[in-house]
Short mmCIF file of the C-alpha atoms (twelve columns), coordinates in Angstrom:
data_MODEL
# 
_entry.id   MODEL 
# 
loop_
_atom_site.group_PDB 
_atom_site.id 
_atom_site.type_symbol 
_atom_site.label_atom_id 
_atom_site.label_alt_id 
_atom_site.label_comp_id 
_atom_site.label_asym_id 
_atom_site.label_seq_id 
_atom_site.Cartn_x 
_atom_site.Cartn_y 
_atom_site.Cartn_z 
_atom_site.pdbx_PDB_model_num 
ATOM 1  C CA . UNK A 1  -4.422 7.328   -12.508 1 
ATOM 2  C CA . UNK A 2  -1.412 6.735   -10.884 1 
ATOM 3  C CA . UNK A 3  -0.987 3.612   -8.160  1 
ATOM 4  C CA . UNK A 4  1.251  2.791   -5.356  1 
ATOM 5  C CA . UNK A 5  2.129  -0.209  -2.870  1 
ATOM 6  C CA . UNK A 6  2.919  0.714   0.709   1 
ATOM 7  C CA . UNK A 7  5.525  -1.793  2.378   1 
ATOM 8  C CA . UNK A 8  4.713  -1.452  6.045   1 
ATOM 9  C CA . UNK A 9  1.002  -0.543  6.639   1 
ATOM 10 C CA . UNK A 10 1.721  0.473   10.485  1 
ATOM 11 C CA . UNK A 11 0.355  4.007   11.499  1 
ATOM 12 C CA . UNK A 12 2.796  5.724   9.069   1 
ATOM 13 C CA . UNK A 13 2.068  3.423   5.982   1 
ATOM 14 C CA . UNK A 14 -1.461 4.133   6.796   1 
ATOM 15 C CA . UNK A 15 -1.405 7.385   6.668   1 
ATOM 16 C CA . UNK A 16 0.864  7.704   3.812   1 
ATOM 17 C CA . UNK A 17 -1.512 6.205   1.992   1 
ATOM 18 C CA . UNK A 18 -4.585 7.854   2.647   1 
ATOM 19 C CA . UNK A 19 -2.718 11.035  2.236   1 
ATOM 20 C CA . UNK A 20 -2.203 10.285  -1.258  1 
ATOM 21 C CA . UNK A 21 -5.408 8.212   -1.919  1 
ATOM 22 C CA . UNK A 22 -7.278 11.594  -0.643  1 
ATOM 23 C CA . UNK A 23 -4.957 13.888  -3.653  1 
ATOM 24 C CA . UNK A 24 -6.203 10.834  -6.643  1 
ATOM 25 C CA . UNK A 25 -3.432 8.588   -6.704  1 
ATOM 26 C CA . UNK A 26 -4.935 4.435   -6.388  1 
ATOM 27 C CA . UNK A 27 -3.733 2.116   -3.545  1 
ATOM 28 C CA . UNK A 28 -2.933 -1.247  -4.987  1 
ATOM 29 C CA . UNK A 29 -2.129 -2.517  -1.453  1 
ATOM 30 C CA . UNK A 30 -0.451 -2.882  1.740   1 
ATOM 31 C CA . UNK A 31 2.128  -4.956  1.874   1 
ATOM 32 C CA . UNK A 32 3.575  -6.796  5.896   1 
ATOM 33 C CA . UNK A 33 6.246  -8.813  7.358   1 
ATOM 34 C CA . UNK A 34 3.905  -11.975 6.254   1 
ATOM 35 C CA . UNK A 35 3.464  -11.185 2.672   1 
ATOM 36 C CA . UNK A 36 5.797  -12.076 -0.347  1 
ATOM 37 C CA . UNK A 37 7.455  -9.205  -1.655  1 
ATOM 38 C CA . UNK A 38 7.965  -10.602 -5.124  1 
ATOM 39 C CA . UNK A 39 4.501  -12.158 -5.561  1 
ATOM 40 C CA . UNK A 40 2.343  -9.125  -7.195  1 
ATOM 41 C CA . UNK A 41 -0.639 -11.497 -6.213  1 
ATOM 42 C CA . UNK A 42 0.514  -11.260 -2.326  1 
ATOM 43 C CA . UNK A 43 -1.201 -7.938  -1.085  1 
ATOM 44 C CA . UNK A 44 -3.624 -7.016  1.452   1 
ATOM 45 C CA . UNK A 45 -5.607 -3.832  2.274   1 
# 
């Protein structure tokens, strides 16, 4: 199954990815302006 990260989970983020949870592809996370972008660890849904 293919995965994703979304950087910016505002309304468009959000929507991206339920629009491509809903056609099988796996949300690994939502990434903000608090979060590490090179820590794999530093997600949050």
């Amino acid at each position: 199954m293919p995965s994703f990260r979304v950087v910016g989970p505002g309304r468009a983020g959000r929507s991206l990815a339920v629009a491509l949870s809903a056609v099988g592809w796996e949300s690994v996370g939502l990434l903000g302006l608090d979060l590490d972008l090179y820590d794999p660890e530093s997600t949050c849904s």
